[in-house]
N, C-alpha and C positions, 0 to 999 in steps of 0.2 A: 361093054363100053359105058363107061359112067356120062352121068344126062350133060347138057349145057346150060344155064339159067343166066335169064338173064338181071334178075337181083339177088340180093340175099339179104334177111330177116332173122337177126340175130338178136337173142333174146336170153335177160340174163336172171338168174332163179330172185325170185323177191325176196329182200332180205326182211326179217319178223318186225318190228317196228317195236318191241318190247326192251331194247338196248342198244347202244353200239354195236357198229361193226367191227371186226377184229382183221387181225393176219391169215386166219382160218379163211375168212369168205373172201379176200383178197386174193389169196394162191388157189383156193378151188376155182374159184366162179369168176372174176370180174377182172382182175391181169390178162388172163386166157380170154376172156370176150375181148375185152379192149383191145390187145395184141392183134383179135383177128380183124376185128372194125376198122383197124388206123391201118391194117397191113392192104384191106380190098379199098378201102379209099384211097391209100395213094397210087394205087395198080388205075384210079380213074373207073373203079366201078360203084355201081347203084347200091348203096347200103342203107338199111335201116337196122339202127340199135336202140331197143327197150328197154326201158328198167324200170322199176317204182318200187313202193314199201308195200309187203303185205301186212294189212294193218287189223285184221277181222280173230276171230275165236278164241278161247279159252281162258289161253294166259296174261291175253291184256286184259280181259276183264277181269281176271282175278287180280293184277297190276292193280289195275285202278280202283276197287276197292278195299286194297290193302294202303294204299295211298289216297283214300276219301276224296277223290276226284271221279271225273267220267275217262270211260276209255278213248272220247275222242281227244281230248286233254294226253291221255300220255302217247299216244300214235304222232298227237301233234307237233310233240316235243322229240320224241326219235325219229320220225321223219327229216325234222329240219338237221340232226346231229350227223342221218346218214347220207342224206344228199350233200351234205358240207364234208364231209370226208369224201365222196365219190368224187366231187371238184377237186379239192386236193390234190387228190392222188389223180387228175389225168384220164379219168374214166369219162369216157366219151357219149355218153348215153344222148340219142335225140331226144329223147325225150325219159324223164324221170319221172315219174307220178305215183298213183297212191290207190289203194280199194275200198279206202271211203269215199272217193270222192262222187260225186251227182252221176254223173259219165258209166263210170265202174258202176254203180247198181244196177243203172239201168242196162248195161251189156249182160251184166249175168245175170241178171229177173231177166230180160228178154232171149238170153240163151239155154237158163233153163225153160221157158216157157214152152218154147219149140220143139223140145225134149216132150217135155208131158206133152204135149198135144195131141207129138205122134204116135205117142204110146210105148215112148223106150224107157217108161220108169216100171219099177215092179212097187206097188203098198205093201208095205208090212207092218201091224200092231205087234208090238211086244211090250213086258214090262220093262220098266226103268223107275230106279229112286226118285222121289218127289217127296219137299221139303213143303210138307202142311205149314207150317208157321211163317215160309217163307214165300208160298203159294208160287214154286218152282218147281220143274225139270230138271236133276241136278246133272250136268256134266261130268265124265270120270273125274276130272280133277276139282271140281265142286266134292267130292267125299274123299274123305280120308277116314281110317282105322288102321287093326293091327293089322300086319305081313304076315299071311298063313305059312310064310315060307324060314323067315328070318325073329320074324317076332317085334319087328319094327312097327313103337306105336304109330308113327306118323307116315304112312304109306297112302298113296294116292290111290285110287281107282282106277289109275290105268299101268301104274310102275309102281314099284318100292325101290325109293330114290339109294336107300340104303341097299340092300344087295340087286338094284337091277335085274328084279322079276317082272317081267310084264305080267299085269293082271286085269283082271275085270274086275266090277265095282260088288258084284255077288263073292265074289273070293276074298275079301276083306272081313274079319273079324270084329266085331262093335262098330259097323260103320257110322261114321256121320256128319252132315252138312255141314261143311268149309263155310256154306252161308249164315247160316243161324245157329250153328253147334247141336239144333235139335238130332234126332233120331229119325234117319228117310224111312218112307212107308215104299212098297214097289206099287206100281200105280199103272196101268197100259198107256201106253202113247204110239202113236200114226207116225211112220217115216217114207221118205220114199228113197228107193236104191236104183242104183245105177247095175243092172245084169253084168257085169263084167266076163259069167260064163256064156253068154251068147257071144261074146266079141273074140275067145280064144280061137277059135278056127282059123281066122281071119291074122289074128295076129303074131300066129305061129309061123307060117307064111308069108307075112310082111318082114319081120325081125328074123327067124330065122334062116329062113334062105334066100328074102333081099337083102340082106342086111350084115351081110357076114364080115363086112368091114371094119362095122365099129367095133371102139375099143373091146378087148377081150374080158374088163369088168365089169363094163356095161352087159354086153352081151352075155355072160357067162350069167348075172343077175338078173337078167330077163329069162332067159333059159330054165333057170331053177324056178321063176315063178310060174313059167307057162306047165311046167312038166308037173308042178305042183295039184294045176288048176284051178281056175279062178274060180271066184265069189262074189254077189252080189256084196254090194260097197253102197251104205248107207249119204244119200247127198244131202242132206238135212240134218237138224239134230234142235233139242229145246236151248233156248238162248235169245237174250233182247242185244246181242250184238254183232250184229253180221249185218248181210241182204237178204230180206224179209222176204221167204218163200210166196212168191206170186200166185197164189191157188186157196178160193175158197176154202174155209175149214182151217187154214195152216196156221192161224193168231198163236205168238208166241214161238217160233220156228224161224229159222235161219239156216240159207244152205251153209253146208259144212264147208269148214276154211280149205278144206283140200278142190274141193268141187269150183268157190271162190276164186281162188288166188290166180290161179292157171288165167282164169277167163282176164285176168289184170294185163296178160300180155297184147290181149285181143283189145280190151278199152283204152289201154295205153297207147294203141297204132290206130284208135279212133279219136282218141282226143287228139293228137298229131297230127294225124292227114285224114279230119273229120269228111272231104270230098271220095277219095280216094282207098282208101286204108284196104277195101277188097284187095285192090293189086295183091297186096304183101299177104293179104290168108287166104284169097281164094282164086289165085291164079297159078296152072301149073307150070308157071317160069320163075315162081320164086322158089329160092331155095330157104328152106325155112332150118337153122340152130340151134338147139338149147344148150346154153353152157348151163351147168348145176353141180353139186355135191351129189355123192353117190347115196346120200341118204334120199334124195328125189327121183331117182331113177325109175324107180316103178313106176311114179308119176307122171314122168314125163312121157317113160317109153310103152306105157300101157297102158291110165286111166286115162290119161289127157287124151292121144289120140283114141281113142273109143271115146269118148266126150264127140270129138271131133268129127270122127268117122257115123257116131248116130246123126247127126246136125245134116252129113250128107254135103256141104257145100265146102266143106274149109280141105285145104293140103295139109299134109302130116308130115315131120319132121323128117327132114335127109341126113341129120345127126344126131346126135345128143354126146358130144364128147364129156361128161361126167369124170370130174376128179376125185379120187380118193382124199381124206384127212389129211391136214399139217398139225401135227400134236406140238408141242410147246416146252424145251428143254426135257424132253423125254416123255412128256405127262400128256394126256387130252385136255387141251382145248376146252376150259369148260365158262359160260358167263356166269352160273350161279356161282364159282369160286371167285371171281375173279380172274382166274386165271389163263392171261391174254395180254397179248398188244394190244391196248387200242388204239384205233387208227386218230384219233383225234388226239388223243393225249402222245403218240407220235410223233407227231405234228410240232406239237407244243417244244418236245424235246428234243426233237429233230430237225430245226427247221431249215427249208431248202434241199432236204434228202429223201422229196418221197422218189427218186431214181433208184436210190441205192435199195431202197428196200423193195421197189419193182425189179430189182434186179436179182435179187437174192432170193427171192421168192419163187423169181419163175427159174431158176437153177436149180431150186429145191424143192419145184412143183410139186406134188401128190400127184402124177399123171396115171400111173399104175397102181401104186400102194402108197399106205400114208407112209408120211417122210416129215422130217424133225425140223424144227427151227431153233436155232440155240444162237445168244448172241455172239459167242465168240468163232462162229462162222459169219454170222453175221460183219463181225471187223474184218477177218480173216478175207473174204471175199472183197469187200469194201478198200482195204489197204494194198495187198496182194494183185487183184483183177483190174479193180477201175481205177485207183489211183497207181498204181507200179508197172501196167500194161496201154489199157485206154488212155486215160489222160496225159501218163508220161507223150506218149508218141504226139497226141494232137498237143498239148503246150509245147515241146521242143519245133515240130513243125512251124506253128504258128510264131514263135519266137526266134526261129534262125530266120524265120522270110524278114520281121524287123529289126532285126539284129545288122543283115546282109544285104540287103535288097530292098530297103529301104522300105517296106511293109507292103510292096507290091510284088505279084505272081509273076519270080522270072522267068524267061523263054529257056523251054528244053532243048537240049542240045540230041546229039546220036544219042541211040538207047543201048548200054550194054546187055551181053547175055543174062547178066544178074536180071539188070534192066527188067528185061521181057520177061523170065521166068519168073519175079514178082508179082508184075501185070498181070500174068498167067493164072498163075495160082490164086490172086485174088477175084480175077472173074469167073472162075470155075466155084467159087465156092456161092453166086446166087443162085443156082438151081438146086442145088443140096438145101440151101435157106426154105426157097419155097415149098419145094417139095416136103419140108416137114409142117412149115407151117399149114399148109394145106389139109396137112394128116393133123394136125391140133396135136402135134408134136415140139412143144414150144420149148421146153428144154433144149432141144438137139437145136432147135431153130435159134437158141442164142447163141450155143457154142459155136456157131457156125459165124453170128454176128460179131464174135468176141475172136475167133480165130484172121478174121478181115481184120480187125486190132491189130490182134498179136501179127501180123505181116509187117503191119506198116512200120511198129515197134522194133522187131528183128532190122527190117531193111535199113532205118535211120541206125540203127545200133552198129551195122555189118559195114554201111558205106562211109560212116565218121562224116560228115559236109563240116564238123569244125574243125577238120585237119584239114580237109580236102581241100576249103577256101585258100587254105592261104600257099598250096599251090598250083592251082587250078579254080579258077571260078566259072570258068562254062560247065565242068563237071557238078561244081557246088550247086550251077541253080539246077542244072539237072535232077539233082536229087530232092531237090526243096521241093521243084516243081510237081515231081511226082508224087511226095511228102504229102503234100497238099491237096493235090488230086484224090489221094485217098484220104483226106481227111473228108473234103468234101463226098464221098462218096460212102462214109461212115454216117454223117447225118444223114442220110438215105436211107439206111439200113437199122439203124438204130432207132427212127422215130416211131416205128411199130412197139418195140420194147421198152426204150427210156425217152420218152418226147421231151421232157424237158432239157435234156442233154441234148438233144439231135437240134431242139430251138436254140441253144445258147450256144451251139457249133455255125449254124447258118449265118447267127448275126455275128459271131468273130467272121467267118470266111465273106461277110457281104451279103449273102444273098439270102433272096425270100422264099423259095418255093425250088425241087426238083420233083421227077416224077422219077416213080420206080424202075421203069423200063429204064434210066438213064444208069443205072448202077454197072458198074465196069466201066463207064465210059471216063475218058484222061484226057479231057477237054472243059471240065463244065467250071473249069476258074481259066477264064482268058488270059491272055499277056500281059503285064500291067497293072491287071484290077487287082487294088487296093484292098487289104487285110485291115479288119478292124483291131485296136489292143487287146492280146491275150487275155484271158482270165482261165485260174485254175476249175477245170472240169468238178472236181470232186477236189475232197480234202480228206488225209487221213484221221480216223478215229481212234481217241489213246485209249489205256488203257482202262484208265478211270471213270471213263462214261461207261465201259462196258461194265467194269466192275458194280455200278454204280444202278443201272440196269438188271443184273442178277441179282443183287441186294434187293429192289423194287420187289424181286417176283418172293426171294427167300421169306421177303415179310409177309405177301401176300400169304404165302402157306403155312406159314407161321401162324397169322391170325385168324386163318379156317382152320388150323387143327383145334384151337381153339375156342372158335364159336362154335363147330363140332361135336367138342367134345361132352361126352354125357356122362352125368354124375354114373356111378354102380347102382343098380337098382335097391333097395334098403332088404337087409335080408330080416329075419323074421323077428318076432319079437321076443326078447328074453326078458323072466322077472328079474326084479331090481335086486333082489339074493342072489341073485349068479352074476351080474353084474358085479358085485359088491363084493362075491371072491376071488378078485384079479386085484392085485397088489402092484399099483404103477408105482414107481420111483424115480428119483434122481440119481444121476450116476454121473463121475465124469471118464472120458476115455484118456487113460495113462498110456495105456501103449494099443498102437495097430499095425496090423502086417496084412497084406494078400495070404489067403488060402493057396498053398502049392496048388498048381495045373488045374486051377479052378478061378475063371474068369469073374466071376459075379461075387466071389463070397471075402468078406474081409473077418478077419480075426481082431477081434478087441476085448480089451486088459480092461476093466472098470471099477473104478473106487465109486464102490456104493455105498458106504459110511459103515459097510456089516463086516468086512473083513477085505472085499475084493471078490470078482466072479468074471468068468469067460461067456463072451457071446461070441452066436455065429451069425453075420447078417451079410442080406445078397444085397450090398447098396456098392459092391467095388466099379460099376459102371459108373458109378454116377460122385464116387469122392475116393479122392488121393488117401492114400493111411496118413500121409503128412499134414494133410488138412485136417482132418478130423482130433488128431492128439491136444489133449488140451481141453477140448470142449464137453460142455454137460450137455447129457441127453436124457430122454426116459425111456424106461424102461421096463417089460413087467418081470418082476422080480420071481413070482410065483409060479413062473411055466415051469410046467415036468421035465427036468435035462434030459439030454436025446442028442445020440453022437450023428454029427455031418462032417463026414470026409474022414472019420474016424478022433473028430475031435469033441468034446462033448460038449455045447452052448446052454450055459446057465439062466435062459432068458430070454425075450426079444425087445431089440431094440425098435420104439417106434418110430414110423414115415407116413409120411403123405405122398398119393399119386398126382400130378401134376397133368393137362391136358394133354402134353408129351409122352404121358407114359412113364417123366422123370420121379423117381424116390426122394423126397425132399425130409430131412429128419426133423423131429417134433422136439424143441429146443426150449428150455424155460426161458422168458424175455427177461427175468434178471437173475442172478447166481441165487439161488438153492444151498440150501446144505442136502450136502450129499449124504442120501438113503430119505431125504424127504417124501412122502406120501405125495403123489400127486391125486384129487380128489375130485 
């Protein structure tokens, strides 16, 4: 029998403070919190929701000296970008803050302190790179060389961005310091770890058979690590940007961003209810949430609580409902491409639609496995669901009551059997609502919200009230009335998912405030009370925005295939006498044809000023034979004939590769005579 609490401590993964946030962290993390935040406050229970920037390790220092500022300079500037997009969109956080801040060090220096004291850290010297010239500890991603695996000169110390090998900073090939370009020397340095294999026992038994509820990817991903066996986990590392390890000797040390960041939930519920804030971590009636990306998993469901569990005083997590990826018209999600929604520049081009894309999102959730975002779902849903479904039904409601009834809620009359089995059917569908909400099942939890829609849509469809009025109007208001009823009882249900819809529904129907327990109920617009002027819910999306939108992304990839792209490496060096026996020419093409059953190869006729000669060239991907006739090229006149496809080429005709991969032909800028030397 599952516990009773009497709060809940819902707490949402920090997003990196090194860029925007996108549609990726929206549909994992912060829809799915929000959803559940707005859904236990209007149930009238005790919530607290956390969030802030993790602003500490690595890649904002490397940020901000690739950008000749400090790292508190560029945190300071994504911090303000991503709490202005969390407003936006609706995201409800008590409180928002940050892991630079005064608060935040002092939480984690005094959290790990109480760690070392008791003696839950292990020391370890080992070696690690240190830049003499730079008189540094260098971070993986402070070195780069070559990829022992790919051959990629610009591979980091901890990955080669290019084939996606994880690596260490000893597996790199010529390494050397991102800081000074010198040559690292390996040098010993003092860390302290966190035993992770003493906490396995413990936590095999927590997660796996208390725990057998949570999601099956979470769980399945804890499973594989426990059956693995843990490892000490370094909480320190060399670095002047973090929270300066509290412990004699440690000058030059900074706990590590993984060991930081978590503790951000803990200072964030102390900066908030600086009296108080134990309630929500160290009492066993709260119920404690992490929403996150499945890339935090381990995190949450294994290093934090062992973080937690050594401290001896705090409660461990009663979920971690973890989302898989939203990848992005087929592709991942990526910010070094570009390639993303951003939520800000959303905003810009979308303005008054962050509903629609809180809605689409969470229909498209990543709850199991990732799942796609592409915009012409995105219209498809928008057009089709909220504007052809939802909105139809609440504007015709709200517009037949001022059309008929003069914009006040008439008196129902008898209920027919339709009547009631409407009623029915729409009450039956809150326990279905909750009970997935409950499960962090928010997809099913909209269709459920959207099927309460789709009723209300059928029944004004199925009953006509603008036939009906004109011969019968006890029955008309009947209809309206009940019309209405369920409209109101849509902002009910919908302010967990799209608040700003479920707000601009209240203030049409009048009122300020309903509670959840009121849903099903066909009373909560009196007799009488006055409807405010309709306005449309949503508005259809044409074509053109969307089109307009795929073009945005097609250039985006566009111009990273080309920033990308890398010249061919220079192949070897040949004397200038063998240079010197290749005879280039001008030539023009008289006639061209396709190679029979051969895609790439064109056949071309060439007045070279010697007689005429045949070439064979693989450029038919990239030029019509119609385009080409006519025009001069070069070409080298002296290559050895040699049959292809059984036809013999006199020649080749020269190209240039293009970042695309496109054969671009090497063209004289003004007319030549043909058989001229090119030199």
């Amino acid at each position: 029998m599952s516990k009773t609490f009497k709060r809940t401590l819902i707490t949402s993964a920090l997003p990196y403070a090194n860029g925007p946030v996108h549609i990726g962290h929206l549909a994992g993390v912060y829809v799915p919190a929000d959803i559940y935040a707005r859904y236990l406050r209007i149930k009238g229970e005790e919530v607290l929701f956390i969030g802030g920037s993790d602003e500490h390790g690595v890649p904002i220092a490397l940020k901000a000296k690739a950008e000749g500022v400090t790292p508190q300079e560029v945190v300071d500037r994504f911090h303000y970008i991503i709490k202005k997009s969390f407003e936006d969109f609706g995201i409800t956080f008590d409180i928002y803050s940050r892991t630079s801040s005064k608060i935040h060090h002092k939480t984690a220096s005094d959290f790990f302190r109480k760690l070392y004291d008791k003696g839950e850290f292990i020391e370890k010297s080992s070696e690690q790179y240190y830049d003499n010239e730079a008189q540094q500890f260098l971070a993986d991603r402070y070195i780069t060389g070559k990829c022992p695996h790919c051959g990629n000169e610009r591979a980091y110390g901890d990955q080669c961005e290019s084939c996606g090998t994880s690596l260490s900073p000893l597996d790199l090939i010529e390494p050397k310091s991102a800081v000074s370009g010198s040559v690292p020397v390996l040098k010993e340095t003092k860390h302290w770890y966190l035993p992770l294999d003493k906490h396995e026992s413990w936590l095999k038994e927590w997660i796996l058979n208390q725990h057998k509820e949570w999601k099956s990817n979470v769980y399945g991903q804890c499973k594989s690590w426990l059956d693995m066996g843990l490892q000490p986990r370094a909480v320190s590392r060399d670095l002047d940007w973090g929270v300066p390890v509290p412990v004699a000797g440690a000058e030059g040390k900074v706990l590590y961003v993984w060991f930081d960041a978590p503790i951000g939930y803990i200072s964030n519920t102390v900066e908030y209810a600086p009296n108080d804030w134990e309630k929500w971590w160290k009492n066993e009636d709260t119920k404690l949430v992490h929403f996150i990306g499945k890339d935090n998993i381990v995190f949450h469901c294994i290093v934090f609580p062992s973080m937690l569990k050594a401290d001896g005083s705090y409660i461990l997590p009663e979920n971690v409902p973890a989302n898989e990826f939203l990848n992005l018209e087929g592709d991942k999600i990526s910010t070094s491409r570009n390639w993303a929604v951003w939520l800000h520049e959303y905003m810009e081009e979308f303005p008054g639609k962050q509903d629609v894309l809180r809605y689409v999102l969470t229909a498209n959730a990543p709850e199991t496995k990732d799942n796609d975002f592409t915009w012409k779902d995105f219209q498809a849903r928008n057009n089709n669901e909220l504007v052809a479904v939802f909105g139809n039904f609440v504007n015709r409601a709200l517009t037949f009551t001022q059309k008929y009834f003069e914009g006040k809620v008439p008196a129902c009359g008898e209920l027919t059997e339709y009547d009631k089995q409407t009623l029915d059917d729409f009450r039956r569908i809150k326990g279905d609502l909750e009970n997935y909400i409950e499960h962090y099942r928010f997809r099913e939890a909209l269709k459920e919200a959207m099927n309460m829609a789709r009723i209300g849509n059928k029944y004004l469809a199925d009953t006509e009230p603008w036939k009906v009025i004109k011969t019968d109007q006890q029955r008309a208001a009947t209809i309206i009335n009940i019309s209405l009823q369920i409209t109101a009882n849509l902002a009910i249900v919908f302010e967990p998912f799209l608040p700003f819809t479920a707000n601009k529904i209240m203030k049409m129907i009048g009122k300020e405030k309903f509670s959840w327990q009121e849903i099903g109920c066909i009373s909560l617009l009196e007799v009488g009370h006055a409807i405010q002027t309709p306005e449309l819910l949503f508005e259809r999306i044409e074509d053109e925005v969307i089109e307009a939108q795929i073009q945005k992304l097609q250039d985006t990839k566009k111009a990273n295939e080309i920033k990308n792209h890398q010249a061919a490496p220079l192949k070897p060096d040949v004397a200038f006498e063998d240079f010197a026996k290749l005879d280039i020419r001008v030539g023009k093409v008289m006639e061209c044809t396709k190679v029979p059953k051969v895609d790439k190869l064109l056949q071309l006729k060439i007045d070279d000023g010697l007689g005429g000669r045949t070439i064979i060239s693989g450029i038919a991907q990239y030029y019509q034979p119609e385009n080409l006739t006519g025009k001069n090229v070069c070409f080298i006149a002296n290559l050895a004939p040699r049959k292809i496809k059984g036809i013999e080429s006199q020649g080749m005709i020269l190209s240039a590769e293009d970042a695309n991969g496109k054969l671009i032909l090497i063209q004289p800028e003004t007319d030549a005579a043909l058989g001229s030397e090119v030199k």
